[in-house]
Backbone bond lengths (Angstrom), bond angles and torsions (degrees), N, CA, C in turn:
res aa  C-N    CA-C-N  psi(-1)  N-CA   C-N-CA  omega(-1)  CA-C   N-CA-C  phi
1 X - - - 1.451 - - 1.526 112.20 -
2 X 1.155 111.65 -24.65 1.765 116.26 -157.70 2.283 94.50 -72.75
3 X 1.718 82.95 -34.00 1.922 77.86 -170.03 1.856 109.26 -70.95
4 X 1.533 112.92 -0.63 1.556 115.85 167.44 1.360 90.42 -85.17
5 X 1.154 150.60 -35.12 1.525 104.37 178.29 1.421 135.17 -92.69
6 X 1.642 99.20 -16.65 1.287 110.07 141.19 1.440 144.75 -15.76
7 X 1.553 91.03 -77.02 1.616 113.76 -173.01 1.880 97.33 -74.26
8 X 1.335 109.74 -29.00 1.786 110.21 176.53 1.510 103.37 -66.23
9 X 1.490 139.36 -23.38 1.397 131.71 -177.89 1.851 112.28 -82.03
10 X 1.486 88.77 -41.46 1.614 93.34 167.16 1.224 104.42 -73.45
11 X 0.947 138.30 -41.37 1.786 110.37 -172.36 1.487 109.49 -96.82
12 X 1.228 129.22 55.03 1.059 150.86 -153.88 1.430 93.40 -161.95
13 X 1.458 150.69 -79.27 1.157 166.47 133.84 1.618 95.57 0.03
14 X 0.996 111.83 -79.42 1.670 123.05 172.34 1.678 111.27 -11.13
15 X 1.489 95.61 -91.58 1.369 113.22 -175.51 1.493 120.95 -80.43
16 X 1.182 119.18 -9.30 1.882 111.24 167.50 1.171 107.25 -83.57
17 X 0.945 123.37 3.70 1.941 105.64 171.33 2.064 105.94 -96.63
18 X 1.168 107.53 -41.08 1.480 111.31 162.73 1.684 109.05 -43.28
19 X 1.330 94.14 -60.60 1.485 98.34 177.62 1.273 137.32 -36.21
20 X 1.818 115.04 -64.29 0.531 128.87 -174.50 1.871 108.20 -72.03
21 X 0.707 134.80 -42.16 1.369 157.70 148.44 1.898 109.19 -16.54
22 X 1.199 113.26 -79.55 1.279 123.18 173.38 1.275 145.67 -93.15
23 X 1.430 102.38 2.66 1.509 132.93 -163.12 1.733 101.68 -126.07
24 X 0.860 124.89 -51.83 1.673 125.42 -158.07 1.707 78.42 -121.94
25 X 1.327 143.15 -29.75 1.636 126.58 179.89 1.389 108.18 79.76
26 X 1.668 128.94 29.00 1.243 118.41 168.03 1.633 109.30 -68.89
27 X 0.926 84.49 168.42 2.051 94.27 176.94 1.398 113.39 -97.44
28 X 1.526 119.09 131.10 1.402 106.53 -178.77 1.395 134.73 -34.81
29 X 1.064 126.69 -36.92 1.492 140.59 169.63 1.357 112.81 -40.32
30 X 1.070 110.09 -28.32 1.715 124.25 -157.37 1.421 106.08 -108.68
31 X 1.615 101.89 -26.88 1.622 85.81 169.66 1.945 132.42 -85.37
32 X 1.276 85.04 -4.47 1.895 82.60 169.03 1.570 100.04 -85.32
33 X 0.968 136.32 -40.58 1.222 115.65 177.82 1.589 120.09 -62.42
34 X 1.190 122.38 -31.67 1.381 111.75 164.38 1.425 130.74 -71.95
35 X 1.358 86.12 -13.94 2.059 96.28 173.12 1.736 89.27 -63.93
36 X 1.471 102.19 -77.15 1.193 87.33 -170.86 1.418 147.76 -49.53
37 X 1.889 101.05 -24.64 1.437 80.84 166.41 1.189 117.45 -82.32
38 X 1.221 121.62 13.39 1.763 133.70 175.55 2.072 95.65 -63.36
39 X 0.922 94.35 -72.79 1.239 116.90 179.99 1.656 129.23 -43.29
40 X 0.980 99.24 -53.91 1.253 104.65 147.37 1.857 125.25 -66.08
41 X 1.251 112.40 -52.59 1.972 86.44 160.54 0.810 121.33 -55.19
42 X 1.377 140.97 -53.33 1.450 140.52 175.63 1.757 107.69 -34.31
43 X 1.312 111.43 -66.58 1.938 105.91 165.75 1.378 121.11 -49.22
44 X 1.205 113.06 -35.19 1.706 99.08 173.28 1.181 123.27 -81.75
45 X 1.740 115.45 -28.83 1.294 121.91 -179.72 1.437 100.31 -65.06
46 X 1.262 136.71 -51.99 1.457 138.56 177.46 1.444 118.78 -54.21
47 X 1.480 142.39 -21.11 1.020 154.70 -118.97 2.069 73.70 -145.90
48 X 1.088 114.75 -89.49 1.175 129.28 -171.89 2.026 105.72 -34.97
49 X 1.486 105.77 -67.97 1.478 117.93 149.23 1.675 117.41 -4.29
50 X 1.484 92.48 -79.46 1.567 89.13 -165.34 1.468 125.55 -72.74
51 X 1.451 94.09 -21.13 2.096 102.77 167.12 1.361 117.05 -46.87
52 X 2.013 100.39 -42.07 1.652 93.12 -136.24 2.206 71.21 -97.35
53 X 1.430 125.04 -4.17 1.422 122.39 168.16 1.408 86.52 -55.59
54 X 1.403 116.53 -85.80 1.474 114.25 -160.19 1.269 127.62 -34.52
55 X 1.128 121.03 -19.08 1.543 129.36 -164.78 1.599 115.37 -104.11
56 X 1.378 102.21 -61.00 1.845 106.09 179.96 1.935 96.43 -125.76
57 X 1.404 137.35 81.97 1.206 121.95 170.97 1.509 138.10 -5.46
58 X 1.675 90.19 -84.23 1.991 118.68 -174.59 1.508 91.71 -63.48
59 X 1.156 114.30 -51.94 1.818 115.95 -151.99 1.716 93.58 -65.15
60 X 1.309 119.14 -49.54 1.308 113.25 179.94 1.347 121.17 -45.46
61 X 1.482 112.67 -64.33 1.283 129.81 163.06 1.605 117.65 -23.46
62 X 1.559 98.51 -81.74 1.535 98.85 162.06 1.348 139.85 -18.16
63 X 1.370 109.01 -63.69 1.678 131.06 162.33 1.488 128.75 -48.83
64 X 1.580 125.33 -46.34 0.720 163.51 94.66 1.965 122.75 38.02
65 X 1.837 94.50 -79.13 1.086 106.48 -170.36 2.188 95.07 -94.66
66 X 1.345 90.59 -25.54 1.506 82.50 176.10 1.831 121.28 -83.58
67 X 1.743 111.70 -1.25 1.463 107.59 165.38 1.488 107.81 -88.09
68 X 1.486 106.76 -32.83 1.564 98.57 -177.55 1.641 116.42 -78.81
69 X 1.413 106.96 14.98 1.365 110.62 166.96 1.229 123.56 -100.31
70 X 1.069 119.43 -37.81 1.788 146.92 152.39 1.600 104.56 -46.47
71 X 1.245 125.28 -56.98 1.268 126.48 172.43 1.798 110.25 -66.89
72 X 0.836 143.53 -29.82 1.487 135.29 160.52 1.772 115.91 -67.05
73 X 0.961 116.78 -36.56 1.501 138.47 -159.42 1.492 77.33 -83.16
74 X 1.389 144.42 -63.12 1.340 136.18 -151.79 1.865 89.17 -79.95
75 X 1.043 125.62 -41.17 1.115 124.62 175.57 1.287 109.77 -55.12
76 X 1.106 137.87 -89.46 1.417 149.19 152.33 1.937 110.12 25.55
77 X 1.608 96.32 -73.26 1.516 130.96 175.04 1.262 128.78 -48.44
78 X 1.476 110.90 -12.33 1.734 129.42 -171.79 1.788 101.40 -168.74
79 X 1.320 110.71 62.45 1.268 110.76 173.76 1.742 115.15 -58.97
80 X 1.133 107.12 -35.77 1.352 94.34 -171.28 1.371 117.09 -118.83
81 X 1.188 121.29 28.57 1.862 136.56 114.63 1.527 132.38 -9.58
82 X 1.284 115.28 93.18 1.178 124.04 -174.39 1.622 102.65 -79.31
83 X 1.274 129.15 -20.25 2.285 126.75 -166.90 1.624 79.46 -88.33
84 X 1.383 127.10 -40.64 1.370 91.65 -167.39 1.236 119.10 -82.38
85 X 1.229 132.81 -10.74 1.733 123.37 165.64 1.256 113.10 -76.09
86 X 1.574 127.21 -8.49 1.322 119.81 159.57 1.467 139.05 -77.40
């Protein structure tokens, strides 16, 4: 299981730079910095993740799977929104 989340960061890596690029019209310059701040949520979200695992399981989970649903849905809603990829 561990190489699905793996292989989900690379293909994630993959296709947001196209994206961002030809889809939303950032300028190359602009897309390493959003990798990185890509990259960096991804470490805190993981970091943050495994505390609140250790502490309350389901409830984390719960919480969790219901911001990263809210966060797609707002995505979703204004695809071609340049403040929210910032």
């Amino acid at each position: 299981m561990t190489i699905f989340g793996f292989a989900s960061v690379f293909t994630a890596f993959t296709y947001i730079s196209p994206i961002l690029l030809q889809v939303t019209g950032f300028q190359e310059n602009g897309v390493t910095l959003i990798l990185v701040l890509f990259g960096l949520g991804v470490t805190i979200r993981n970091l943050v993740g495994g505390k609140l695992a250790d502490w309350k399981l389901m409830p984390s989970i719960i919480v969790l799977l219901i911001l990263q649903w809210l966060s797609c849905y707002c995505l979703q809603s204004l695809p071609n929104s340049k403040c929210l990829l910032c």
